[in-house]
N, C-alpha and C positions, 0 to 999 in steps of 0.2 A: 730830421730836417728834409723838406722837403724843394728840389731845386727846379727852376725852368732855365733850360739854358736852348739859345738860338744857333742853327747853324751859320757858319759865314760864309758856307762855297761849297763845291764837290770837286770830283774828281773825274777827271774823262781818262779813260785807257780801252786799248782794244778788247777787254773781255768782260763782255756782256752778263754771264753767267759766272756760277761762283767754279763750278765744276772744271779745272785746270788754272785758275788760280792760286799762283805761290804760296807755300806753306807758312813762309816769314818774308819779310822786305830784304830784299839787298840779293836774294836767291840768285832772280834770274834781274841783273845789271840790264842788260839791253831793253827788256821792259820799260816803257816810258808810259808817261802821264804828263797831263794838266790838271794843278788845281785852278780853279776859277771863281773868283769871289765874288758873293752876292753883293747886290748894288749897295748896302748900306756900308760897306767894308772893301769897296772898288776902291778906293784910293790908294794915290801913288806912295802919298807919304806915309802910309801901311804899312811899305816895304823900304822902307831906306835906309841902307847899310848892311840888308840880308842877303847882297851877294858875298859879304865877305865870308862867309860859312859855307863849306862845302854840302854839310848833310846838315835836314833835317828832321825834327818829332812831327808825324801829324797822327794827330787825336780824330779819329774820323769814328762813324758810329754803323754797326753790323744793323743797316736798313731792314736788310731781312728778316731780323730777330723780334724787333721792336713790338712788344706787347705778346711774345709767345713765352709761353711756360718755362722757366728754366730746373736746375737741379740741383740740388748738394752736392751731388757727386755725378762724375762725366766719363764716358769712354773713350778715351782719343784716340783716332784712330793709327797713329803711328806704334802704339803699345798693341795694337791686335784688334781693337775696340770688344775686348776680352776684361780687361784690368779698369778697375772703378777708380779713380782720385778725386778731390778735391775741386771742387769748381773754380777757387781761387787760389788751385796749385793748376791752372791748368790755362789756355788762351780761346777756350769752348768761346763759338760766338752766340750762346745762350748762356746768360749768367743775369744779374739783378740789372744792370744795366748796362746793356750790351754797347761797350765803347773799345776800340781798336785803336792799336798805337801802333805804328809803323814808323821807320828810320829809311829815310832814304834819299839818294845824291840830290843835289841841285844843281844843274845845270845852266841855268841861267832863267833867267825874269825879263819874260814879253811885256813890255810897257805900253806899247802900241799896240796888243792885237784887242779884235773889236768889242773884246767883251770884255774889254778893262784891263788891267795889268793883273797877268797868271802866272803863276810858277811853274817853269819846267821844268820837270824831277823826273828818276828813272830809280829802279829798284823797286816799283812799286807792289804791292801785294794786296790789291783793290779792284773791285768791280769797278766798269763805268758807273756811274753818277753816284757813287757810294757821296754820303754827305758829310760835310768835313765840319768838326768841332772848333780848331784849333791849330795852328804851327807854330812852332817852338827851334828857336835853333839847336843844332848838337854841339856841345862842346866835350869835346874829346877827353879834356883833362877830371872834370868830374862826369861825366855821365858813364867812361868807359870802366868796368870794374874788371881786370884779367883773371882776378884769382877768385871771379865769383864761381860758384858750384853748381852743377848742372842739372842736380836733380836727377830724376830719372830720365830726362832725355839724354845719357848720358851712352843710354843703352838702342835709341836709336837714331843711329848716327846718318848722317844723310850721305844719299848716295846717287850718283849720276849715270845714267844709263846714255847705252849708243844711241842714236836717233840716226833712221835710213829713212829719207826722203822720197820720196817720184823721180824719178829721170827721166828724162829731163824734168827740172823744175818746172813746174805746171803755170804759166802765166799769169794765174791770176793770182799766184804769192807773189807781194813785192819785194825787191831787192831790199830793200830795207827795215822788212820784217821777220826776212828767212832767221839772225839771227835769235830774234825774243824769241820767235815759233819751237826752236832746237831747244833755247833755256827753258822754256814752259816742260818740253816734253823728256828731255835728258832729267829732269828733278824728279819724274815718277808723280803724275799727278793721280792716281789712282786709289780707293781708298789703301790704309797700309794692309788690309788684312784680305786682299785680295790679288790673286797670283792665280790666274786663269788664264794661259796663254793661246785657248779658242778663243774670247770673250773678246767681244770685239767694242771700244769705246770712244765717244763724239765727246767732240767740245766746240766752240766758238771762237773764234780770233779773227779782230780786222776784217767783221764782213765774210770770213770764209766756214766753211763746214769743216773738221777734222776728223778725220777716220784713222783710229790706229788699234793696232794689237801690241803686247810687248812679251816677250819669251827671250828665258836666258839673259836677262839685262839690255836686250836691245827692242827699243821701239820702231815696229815698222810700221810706218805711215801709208793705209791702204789708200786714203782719198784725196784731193783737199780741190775744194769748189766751192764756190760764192755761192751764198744764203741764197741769193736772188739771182 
């Protein structure tokens, strides 16, 4: 069978690029987004009564992927990108059709802002303008499973590294981003099978440039300066 399905919005958040982008939703909490609904799906009455839900599903789709090659079997990179699995034991964003599920808070529903009524969520694990399929609320009592099995990410377990800033804080991070900026880089956004503590690595956030190295579990932050 063969399906066309339309987006009905994306996703705006400070990271441009895939590269420092959360492993899973919910990682780094201060992370914030907007979804924003395309005009045929702008309506109010869309969303009525999805503030009562704390968290929720959005079905969004690996932009990036869309019409590239995928595999039977995948490396992940948290396993060493050594070990082969299963494309559908795995969340590779190249598979048959490359579609992303993420879980994540809602904070509240802009009714008034200009581009129609958007949702603001945090948790996210999405590039800017990733394109969104779908939201779904979460409901806790069946979606949550405690005693499901971990599979082999059982064996790697996530882990949070120190993160040392500039000192003084460099004014072009904002007081309101220093947070996310520490959860981005305390999670280890680095492939998993790379542990070079010369290797010096960039990423993007909010406009800014990031320069860091990491050694012995702490990230230290050599730069951080505006794109432009």
């Amino acid at each position: 069978m063969q399906l066309t399905m339309d987006t009905i919005g994306h996703v705006e958040t400070d990271l441009p690029e895939k590269f420092g982008v959360p492993r899973q939703s919910g990682l780094v909490e201060a992370l914030t987004g907007r979804i924003v609904f395309d005009p045929p799906y702008r309506r109010q009455e869309a969303l009525r009564e999805i503030e009562g839900f704390s968290h929720l599903w959005v079905l969004w789709v690996f932009s990036a992927s869309v019409g590239q090659p995928w595999h039977f079997t995948v490396r992940p990179p948290r396993l060493g990108g050594n070990r082969r699995v299963g494309v559908f034991a795995s969340r590779a964003p190249f598979r048959p059709n490359p579609i992303g599920l993420s879980c994540v808070r809602l904070l509240g529903v802009d009714r008034n802002a200009p581009d129609g009524p958007c949702l603001l969520v945090a948790g996210v694990d999405m590039t800017d303008g990733t394109p969104v399929l779908d939201v779904k609320p979460y409901v806790p009592v069946t979606d949550c499973r405690p005693q499901a099995e971990q599979g082999y990410t059982r064996t790697t377990r996530l882990h949070a590294l120190t993160v040392v800033l500039p000192q003084p804080r460099p004014a072009c991070l904002p007081a309101d981003k220093e947070q996310a900026l520490r959860g981005l880089l305390a999670s280890d956004p680095r492939p998993g099978y790379e542990d070079d503590p010369e290797k010096v690595y960039g990423m993007t956030f909010a406009g800014l440039q990031i320069t860091f190295r990491v050694e012995n579990g702490c990230v230290q932050v050599l730069q951080i300066r505006p794109l432009t």
